[in-house]
OpenMM code with the backbone's topology and positions (N, CA, C; nanometers):
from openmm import Vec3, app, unit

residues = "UNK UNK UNK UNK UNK UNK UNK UNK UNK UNK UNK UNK UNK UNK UNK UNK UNK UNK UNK UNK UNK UNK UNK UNK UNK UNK UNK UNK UNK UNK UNK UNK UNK UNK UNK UNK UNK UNK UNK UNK UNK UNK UNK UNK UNK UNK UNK UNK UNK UNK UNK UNK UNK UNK UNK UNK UNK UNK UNK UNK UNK UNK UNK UNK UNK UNK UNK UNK UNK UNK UNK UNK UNK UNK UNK UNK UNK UNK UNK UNK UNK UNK UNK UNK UNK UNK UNK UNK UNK UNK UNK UNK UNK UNK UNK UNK UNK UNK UNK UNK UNK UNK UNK UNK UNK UNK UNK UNK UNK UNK UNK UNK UNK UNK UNK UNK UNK UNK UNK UNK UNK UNK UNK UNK UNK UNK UNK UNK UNK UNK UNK UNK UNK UNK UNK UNK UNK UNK UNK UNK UNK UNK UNK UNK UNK UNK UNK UNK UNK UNK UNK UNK UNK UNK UNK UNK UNK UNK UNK UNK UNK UNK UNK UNK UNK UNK UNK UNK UNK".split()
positions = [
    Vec3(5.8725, 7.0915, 17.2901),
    Vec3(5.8349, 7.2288, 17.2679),
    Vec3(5.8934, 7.3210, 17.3759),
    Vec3(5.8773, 7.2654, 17.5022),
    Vec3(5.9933, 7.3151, 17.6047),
    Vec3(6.1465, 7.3406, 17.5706),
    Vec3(6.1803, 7.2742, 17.4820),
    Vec3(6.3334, 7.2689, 17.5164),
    Vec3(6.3323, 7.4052, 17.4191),
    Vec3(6.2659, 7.3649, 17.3002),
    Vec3(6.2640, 7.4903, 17.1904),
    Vec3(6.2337, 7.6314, 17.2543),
    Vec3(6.1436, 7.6335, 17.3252),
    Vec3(6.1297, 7.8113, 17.4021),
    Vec3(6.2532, 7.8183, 17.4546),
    Vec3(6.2716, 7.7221, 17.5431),
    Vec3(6.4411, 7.7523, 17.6612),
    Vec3(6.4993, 7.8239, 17.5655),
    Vec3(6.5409, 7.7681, 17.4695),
    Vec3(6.6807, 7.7486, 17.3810),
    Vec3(6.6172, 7.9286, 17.3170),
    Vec3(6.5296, 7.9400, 17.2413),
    Vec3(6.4500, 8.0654, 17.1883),
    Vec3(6.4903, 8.1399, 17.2857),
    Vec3(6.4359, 8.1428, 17.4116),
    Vec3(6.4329, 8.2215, 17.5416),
    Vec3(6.5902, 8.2654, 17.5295),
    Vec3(6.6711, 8.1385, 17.5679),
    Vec3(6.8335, 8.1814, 17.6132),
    Vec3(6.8855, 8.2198, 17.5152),
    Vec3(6.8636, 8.2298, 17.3263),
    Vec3(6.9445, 8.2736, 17.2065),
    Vec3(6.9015, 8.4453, 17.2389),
    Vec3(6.7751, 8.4731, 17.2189),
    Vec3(6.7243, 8.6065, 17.2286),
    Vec3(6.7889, 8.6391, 17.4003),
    Vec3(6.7724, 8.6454, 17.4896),
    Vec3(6.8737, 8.6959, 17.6064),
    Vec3(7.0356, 8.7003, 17.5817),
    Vec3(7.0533, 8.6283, 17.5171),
    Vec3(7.2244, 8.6260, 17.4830),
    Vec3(7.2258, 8.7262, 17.3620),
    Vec3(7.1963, 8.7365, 17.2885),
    Vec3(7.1708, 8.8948, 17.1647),
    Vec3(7.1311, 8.9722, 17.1811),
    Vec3(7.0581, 9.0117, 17.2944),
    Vec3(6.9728, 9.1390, 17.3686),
    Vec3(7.0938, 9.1852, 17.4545),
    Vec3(7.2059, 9.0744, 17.5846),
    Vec3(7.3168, 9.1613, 17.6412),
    Vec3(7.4044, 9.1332, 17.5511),
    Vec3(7.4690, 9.0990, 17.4590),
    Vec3(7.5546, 9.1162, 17.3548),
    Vec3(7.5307, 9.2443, 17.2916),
    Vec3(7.4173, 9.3038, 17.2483),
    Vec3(7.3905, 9.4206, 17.2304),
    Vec3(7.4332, 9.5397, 17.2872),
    Vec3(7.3760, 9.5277, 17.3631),
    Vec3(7.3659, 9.6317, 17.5390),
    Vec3(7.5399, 9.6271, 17.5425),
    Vec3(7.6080, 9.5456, 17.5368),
    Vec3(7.7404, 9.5628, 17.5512),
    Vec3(7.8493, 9.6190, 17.4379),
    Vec3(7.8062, 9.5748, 17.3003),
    Vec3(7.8432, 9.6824, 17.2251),
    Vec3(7.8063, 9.8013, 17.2440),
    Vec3(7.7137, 9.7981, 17.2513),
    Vec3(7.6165, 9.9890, 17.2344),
    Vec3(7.7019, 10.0861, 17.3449),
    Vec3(7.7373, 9.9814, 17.4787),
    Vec3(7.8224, 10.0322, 17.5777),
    Vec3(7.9918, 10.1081, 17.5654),
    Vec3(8.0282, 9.9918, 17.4457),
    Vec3(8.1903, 9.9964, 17.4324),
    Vec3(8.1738, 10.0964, 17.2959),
    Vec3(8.0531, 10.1604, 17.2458),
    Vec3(8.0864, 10.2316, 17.1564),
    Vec3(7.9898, 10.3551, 17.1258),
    Vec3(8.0219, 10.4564, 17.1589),
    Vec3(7.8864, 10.5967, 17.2007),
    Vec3(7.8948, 10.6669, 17.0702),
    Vec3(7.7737, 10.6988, 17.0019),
    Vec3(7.7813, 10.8052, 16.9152),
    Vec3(7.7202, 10.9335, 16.9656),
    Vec3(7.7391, 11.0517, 16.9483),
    Vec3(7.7011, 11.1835, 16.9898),
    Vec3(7.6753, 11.2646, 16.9128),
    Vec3(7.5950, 11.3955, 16.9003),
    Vec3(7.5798, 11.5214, 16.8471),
    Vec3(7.5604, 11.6506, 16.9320),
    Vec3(7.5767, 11.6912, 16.8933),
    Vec3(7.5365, 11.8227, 16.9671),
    Vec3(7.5748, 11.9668, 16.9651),
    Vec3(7.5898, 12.0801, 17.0475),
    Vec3(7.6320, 12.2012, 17.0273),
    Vec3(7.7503, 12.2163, 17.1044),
    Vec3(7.8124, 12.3281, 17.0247),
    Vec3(7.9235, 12.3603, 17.0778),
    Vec3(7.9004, 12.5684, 17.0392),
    Vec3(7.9927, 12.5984, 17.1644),
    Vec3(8.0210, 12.7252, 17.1769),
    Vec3(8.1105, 12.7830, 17.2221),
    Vec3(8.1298, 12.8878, 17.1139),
    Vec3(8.3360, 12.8942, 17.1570),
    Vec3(8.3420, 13.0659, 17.1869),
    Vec3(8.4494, 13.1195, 17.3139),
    Vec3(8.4757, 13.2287, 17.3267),
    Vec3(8.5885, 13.2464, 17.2669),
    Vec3(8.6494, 13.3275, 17.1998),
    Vec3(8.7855, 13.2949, 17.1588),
    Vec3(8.8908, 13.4158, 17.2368),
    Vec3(9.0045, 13.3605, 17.2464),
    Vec3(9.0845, 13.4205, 17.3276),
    Vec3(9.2282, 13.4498, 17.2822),
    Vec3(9.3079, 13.5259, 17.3473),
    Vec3(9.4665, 13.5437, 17.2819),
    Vec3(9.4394, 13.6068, 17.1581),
    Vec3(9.5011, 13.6115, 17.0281),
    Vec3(9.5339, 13.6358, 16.9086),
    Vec3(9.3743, 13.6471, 16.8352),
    Vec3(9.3053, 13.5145, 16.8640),
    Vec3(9.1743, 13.5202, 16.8089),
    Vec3(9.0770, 13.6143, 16.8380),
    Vec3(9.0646, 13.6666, 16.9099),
    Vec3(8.9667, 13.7452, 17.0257),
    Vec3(8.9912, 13.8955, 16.9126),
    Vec3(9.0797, 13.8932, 16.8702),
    Vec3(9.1022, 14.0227, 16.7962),
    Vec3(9.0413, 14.0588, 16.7042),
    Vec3(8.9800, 13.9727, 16.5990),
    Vec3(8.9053, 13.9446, 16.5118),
    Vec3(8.7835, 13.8661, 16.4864),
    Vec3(8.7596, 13.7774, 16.6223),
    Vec3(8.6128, 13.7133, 16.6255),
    Vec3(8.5636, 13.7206, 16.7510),
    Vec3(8.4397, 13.6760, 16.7346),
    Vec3(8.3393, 13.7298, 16.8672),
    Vec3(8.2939, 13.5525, 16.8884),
    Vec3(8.1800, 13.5640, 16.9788),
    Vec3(8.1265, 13.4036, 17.0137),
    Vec3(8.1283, 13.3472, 16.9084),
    Vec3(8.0993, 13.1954, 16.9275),
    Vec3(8.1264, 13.1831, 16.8300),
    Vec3(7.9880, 13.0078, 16.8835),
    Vec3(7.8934, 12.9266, 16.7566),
    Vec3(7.8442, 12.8449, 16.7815),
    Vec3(7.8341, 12.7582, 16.7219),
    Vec3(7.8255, 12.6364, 16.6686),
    Vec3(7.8282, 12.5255, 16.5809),
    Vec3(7.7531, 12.3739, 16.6304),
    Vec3(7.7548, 12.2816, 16.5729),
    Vec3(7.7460, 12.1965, 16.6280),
    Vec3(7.8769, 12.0589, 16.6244),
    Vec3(7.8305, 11.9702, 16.6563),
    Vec3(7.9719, 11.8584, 16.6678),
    Vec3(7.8973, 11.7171, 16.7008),
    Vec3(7.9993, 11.6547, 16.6261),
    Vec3(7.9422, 11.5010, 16.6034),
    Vec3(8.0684, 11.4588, 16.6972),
    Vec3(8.0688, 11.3020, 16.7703),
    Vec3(8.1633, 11.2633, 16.8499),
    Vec3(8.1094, 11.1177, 16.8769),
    Vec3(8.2292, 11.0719, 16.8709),
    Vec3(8.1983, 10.8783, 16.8962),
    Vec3(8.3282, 10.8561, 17.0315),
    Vec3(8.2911, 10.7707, 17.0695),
    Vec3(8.3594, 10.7469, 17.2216),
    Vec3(8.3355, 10.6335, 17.2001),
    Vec3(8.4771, 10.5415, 17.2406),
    Vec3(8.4834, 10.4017, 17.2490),
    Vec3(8.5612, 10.3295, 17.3730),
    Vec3(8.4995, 10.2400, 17.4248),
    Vec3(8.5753, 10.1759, 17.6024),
    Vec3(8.6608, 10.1240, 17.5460),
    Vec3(8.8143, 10.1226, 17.5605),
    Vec3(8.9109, 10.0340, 17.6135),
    Vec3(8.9164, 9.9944, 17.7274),
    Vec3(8.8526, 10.0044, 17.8462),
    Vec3(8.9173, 9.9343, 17.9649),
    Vec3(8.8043, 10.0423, 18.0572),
    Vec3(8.7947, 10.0057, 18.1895),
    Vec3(8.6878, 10.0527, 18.2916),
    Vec3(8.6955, 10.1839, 18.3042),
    Vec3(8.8166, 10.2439, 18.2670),
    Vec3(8.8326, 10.4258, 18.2978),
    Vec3(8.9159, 10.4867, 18.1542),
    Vec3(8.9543, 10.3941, 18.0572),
    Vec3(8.9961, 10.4682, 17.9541),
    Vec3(8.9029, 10.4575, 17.8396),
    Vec3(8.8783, 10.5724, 17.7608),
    Vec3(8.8419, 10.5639, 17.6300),
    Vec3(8.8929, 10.6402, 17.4988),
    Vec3(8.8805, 10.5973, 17.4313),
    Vec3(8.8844, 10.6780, 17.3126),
    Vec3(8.8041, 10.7469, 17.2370),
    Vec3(8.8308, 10.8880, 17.1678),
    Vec3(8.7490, 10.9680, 17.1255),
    Vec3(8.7804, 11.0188, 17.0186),
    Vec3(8.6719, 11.0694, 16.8845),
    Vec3(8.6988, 11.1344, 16.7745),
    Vec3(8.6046, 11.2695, 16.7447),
    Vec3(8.6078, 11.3042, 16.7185),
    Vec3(8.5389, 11.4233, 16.7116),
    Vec3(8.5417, 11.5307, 16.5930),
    Vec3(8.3960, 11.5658, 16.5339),
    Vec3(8.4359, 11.6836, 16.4536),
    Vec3(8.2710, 11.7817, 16.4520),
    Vec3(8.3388, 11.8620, 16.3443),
    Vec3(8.2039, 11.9581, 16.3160),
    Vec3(8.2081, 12.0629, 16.2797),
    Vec3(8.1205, 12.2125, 16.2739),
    Vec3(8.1754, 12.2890, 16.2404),
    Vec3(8.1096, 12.4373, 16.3848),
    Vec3(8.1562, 12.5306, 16.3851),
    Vec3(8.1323, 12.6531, 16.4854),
    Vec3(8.1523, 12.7582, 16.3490),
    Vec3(8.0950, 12.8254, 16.3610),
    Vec3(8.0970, 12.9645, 16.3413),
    Vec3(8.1175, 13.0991, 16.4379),
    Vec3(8.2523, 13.1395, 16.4111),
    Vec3(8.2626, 13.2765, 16.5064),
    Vec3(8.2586, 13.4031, 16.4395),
    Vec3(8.1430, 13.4837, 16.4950),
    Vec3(8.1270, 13.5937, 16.4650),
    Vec3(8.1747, 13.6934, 16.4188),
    Vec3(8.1895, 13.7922, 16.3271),
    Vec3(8.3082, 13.8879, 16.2627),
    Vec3(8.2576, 13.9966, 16.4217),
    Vec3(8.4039, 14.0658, 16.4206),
    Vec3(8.4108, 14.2276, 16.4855),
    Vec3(8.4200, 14.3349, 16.4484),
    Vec3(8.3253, 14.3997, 16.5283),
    Vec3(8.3075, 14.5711, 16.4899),
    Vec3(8.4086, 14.6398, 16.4967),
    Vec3(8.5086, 14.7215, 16.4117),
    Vec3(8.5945, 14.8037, 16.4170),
    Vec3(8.5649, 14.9098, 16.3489),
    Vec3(8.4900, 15.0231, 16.4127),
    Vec3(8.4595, 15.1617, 16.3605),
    Vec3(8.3535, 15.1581, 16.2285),
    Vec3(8.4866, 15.1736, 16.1703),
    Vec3(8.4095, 15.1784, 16.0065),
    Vec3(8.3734, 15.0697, 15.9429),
    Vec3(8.3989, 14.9512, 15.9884),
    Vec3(8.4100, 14.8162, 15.9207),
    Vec3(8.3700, 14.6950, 16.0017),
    Vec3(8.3818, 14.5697, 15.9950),
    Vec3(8.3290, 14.4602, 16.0439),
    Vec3(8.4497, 14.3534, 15.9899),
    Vec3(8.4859, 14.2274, 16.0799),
    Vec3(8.5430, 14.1361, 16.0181),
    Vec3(8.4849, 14.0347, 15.9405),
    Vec3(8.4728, 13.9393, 15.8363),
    Vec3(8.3658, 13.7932, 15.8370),
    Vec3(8.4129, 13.7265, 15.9503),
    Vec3(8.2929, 13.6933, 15.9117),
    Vec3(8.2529, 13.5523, 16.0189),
    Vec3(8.4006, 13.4502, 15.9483),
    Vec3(8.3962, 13.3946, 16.1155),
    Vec3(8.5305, 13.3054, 16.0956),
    Vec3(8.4689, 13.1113, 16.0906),
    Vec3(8.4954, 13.0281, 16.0040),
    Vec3(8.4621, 12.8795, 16.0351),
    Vec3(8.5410, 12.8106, 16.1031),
    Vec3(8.5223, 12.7323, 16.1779),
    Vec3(8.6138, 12.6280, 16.2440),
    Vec3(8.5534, 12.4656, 16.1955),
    Vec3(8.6754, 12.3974, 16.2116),
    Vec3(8.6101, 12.2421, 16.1629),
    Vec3(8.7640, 12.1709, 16.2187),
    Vec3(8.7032, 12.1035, 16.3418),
    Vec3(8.8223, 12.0314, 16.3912),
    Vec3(8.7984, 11.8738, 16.3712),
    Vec3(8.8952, 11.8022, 16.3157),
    Vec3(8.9526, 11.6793, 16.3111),
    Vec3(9.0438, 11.6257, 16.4058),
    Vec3(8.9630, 11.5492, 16.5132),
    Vec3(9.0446, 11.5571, 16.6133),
    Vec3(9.0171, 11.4036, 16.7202),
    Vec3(9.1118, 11.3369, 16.7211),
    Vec3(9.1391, 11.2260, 16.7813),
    Vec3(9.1732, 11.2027, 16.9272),
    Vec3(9.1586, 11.1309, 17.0113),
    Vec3(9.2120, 11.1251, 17.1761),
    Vec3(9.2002, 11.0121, 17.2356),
    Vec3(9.2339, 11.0699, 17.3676),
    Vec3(9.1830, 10.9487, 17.5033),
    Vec3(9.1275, 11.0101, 17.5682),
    Vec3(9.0088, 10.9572, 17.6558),
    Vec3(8.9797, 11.0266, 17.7725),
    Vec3(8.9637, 10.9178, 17.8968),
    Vec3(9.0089, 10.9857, 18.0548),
    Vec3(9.0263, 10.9035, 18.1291),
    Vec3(8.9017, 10.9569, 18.2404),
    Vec3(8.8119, 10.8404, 18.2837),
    Vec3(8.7172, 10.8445, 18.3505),
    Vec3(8.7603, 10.8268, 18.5095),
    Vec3(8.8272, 10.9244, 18.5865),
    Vec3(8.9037, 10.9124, 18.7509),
    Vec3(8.7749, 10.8426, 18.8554),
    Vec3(8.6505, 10.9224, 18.8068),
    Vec3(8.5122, 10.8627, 18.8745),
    Vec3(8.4394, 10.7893, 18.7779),
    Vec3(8.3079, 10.7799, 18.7922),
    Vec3(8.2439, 10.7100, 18.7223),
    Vec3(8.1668, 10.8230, 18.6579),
    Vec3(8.1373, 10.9109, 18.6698),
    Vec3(8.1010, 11.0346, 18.5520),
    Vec3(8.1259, 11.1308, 18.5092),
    Vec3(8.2692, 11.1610, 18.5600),
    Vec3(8.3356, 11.2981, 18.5207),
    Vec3(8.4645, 11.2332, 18.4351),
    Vec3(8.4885, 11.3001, 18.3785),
    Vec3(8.6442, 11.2739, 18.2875),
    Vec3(8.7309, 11.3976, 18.2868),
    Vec3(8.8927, 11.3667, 18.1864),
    Vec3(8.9386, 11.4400, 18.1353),
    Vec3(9.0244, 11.3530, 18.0710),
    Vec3(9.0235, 11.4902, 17.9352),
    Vec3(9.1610, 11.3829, 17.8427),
    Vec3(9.2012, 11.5031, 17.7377),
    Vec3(9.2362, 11.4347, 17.6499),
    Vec3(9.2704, 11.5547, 17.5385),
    Vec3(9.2951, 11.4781, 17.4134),
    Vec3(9.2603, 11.5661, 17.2611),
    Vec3(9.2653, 11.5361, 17.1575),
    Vec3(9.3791, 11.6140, 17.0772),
    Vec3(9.3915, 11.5646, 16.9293),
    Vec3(9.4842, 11.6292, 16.8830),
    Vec3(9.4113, 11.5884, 16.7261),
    Vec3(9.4878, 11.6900, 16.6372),
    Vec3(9.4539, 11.6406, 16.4905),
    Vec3(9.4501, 11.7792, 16.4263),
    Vec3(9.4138, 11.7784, 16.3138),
    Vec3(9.3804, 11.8788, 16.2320),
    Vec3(9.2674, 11.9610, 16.2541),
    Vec3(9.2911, 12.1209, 16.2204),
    Vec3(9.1874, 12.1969, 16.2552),
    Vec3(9.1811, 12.2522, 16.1142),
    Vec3(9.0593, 12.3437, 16.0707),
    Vec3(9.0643, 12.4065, 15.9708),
    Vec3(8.9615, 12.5427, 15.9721),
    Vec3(9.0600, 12.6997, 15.9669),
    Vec3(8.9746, 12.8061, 15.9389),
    Vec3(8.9332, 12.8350, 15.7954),
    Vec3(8.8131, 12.8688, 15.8294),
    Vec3(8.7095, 12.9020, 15.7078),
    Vec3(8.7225, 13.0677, 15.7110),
    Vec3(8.7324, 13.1430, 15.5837),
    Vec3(8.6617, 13.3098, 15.6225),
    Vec3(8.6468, 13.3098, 15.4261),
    Vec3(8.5027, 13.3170, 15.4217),
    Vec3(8.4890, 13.3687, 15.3242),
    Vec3(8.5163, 13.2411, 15.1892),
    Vec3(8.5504, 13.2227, 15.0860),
    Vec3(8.5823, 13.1239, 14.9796),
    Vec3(8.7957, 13.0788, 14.9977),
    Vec3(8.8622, 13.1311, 15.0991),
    Vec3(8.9633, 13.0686, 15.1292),
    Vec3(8.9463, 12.9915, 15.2685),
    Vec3(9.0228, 12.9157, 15.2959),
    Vec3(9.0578, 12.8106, 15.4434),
    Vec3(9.1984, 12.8206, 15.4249),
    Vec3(9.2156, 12.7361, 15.5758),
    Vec3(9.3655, 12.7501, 15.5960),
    Vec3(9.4018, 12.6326, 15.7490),
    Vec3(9.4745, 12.5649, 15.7377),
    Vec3(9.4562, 12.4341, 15.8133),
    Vec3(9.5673, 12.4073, 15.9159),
    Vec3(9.5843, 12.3143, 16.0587),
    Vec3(9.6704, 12.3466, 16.0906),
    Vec3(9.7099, 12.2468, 16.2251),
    Vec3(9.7984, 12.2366, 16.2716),
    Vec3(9.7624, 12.1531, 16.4005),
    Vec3(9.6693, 12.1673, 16.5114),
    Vec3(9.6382, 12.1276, 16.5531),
    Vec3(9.4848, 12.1496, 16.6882),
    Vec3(9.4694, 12.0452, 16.7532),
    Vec3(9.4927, 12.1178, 16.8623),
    Vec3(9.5295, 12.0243, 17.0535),
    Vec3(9.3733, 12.0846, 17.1081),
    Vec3(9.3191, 12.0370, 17.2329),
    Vec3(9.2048, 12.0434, 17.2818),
    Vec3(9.2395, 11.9934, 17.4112),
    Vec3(9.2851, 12.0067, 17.5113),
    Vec3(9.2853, 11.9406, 17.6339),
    Vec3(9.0905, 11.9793, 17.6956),
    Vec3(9.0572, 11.8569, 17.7708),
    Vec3(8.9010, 11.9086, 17.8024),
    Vec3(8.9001, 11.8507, 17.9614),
    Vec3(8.7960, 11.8916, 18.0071),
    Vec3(8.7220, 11.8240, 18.1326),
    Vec3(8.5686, 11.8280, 18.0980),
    Vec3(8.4910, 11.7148, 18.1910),
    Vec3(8.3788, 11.7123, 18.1603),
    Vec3(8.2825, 11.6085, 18.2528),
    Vec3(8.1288, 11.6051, 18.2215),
    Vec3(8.0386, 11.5295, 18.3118),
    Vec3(7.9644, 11.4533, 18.2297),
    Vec3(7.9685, 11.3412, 18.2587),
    Vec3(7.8992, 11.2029, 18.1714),
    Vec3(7.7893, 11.1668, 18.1969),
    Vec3(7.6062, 11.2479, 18.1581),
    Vec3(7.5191, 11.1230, 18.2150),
    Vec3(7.4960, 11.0304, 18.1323),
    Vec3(7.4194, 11.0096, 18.1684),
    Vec3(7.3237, 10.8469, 18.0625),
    Vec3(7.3220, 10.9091, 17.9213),
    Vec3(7.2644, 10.9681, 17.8676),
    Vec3(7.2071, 11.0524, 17.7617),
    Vec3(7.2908, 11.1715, 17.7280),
    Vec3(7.3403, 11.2160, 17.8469),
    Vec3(7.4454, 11.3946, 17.7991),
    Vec3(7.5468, 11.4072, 17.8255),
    Vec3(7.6006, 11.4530, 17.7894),
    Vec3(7.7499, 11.4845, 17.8321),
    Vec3(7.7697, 11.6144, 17.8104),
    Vec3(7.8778, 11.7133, 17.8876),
    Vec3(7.9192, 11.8363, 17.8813),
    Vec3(8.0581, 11.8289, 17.9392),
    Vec3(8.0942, 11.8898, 17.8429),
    Vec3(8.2714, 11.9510, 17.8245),
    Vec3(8.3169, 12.1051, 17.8225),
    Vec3(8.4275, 12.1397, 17.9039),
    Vec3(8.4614, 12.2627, 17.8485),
    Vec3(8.6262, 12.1835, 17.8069),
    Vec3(8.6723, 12.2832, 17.7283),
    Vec3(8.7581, 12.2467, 17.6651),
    Vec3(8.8306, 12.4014, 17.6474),
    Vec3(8.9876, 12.3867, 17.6307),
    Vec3(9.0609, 12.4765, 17.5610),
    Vec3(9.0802, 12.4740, 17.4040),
    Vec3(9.0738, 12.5408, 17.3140),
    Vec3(9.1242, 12.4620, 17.1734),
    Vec3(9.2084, 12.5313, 17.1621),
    Vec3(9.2756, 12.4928, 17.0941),
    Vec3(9.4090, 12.5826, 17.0107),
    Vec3(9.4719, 12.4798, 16.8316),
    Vec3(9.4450, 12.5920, 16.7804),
    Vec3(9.4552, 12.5822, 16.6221),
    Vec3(9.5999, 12.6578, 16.5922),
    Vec3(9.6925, 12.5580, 16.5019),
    Vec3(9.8400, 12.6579, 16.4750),
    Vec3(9.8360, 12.6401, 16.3616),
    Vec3(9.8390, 12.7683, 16.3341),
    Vec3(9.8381, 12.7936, 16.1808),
    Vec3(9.9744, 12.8701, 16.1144),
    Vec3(10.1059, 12.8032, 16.0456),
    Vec3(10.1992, 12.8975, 16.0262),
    Vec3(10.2719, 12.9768, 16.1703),
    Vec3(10.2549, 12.9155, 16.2584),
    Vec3(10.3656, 12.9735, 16.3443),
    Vec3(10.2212, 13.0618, 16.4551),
    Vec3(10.0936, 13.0787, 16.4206),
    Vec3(9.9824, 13.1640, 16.4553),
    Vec3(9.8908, 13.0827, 16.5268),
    Vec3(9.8781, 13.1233, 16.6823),
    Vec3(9.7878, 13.0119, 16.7737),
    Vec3(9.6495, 13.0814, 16.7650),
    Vec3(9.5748, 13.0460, 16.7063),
    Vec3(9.3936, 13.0724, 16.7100),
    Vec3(9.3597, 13.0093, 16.8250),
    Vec3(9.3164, 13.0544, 16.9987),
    Vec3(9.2651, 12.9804, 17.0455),
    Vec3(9.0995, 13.0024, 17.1066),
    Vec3(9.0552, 12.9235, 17.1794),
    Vec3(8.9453, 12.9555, 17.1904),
    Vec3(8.8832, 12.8592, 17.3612),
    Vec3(8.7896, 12.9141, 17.4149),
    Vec3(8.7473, 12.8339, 17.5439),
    Vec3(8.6553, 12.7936, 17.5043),
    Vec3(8.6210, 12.6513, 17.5091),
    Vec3(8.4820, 12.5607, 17.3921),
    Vec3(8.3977, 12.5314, 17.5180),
    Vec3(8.2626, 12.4764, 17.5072),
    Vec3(8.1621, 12.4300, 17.6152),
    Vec3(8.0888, 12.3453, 17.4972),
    Vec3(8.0819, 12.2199, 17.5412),
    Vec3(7.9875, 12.1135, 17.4376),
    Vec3(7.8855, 12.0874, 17.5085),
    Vec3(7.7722, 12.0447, 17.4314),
    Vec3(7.6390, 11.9721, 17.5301),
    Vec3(7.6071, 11.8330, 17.4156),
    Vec3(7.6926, 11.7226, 17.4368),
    Vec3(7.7015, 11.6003, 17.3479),
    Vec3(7.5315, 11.5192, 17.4056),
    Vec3(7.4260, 11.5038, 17.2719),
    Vec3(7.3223, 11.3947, 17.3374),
    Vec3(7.3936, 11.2988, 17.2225),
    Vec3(7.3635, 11.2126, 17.3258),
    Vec3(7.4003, 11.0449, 17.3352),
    Vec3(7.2591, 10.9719, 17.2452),
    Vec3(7.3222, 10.9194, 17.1012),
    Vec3(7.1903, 10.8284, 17.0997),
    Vec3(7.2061, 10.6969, 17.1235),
    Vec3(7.3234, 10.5946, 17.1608),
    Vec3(7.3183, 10.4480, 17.2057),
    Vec3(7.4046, 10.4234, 17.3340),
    Vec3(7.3455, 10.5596, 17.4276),
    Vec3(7.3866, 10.5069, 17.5604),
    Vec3(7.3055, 10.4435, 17.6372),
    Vec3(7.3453, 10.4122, 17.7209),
    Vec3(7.2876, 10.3468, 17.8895),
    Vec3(7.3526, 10.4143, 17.9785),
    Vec3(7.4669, 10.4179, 17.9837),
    Vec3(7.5427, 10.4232, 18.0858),
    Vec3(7.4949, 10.5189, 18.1638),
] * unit.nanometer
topology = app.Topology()
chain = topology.addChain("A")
for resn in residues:
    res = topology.addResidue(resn, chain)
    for name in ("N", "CA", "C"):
        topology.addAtom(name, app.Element.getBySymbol(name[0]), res)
């Protein structure tokens, strides 16, 4: 009956850190995002807020990989007589990020972006270089985005607040 607990004991400890070590090499996230927009964009939208889903996966002690999406809404602008719509954003967007310490990063993504205004969209390449702070549970990023649409850079200065639901770290 001894040997049977050991063996019970050591199967359940070996599937409990087998666990703990996936859950490690692979983060899911949600959270908010908020965008100022700048250059070309700034002309026609105001703040802008959304939220964003994001999974992070370890390759190696300081590199990872990242995907990311969601949607922001930026505000239409007042011009005299008139108002712009509200603008959508929804980025599709892939990366690396490199961990230099043990809780700060930087890296950058790339992929498809897509503006929303009204019942048309319009889609386009979208780069994101970011920096950011890793705790257990949160993470925060600011980020540059930039969306090219037809020759036309939409960009914007992003700030994320990612909660973590299968971290430790």
């Amino acid at each position: 009956m001894k040997r049977i607990l050991a063996v019970a004991t050591f199967i359940v400890v070996e599937f409990g850190s087998a666990d703990a070590q996936s859950s490690e090499k692979f983060v899911i996230g949600a959270g908010i995002r908020c965008g100022l927009p700048v250059s070309n964009f700034k002309e026609f939208a105001s703040f802008g807020i959304g939220g964003e889903l994001q999974g992070e996966y370890k390759f190696s002690g300081i590199i990872y990989g990242v995907a990311t999406t969601g949607y922001t809404s930026f505000l239409g602008k007042d011009y005299g007589g008139g108002k712009t719509k509200s603008t959508g954003y929804i980025p599709i967007l892939v990366g690396a990020r490199i961990y230099p310490m043990k809780r700060f990063f930087t890296g950058t993504q790339i992929g498809y972006g897509i503006l929303t205004s009204g019942s048309s969209s319009e889609g386009g390449f979208n780069y994101q270089p970011q920096i950011g702070y890793n705790a257990s549970r949160l993470q925060l990023a600011l980020n540059y985005n930039t969306l090219s649409i037809d020759g036309t850079d939409f960009s914007h200065l992003g700030f994320t607040a990612i909660f973590k639901f299968n971290s430790r770290r």
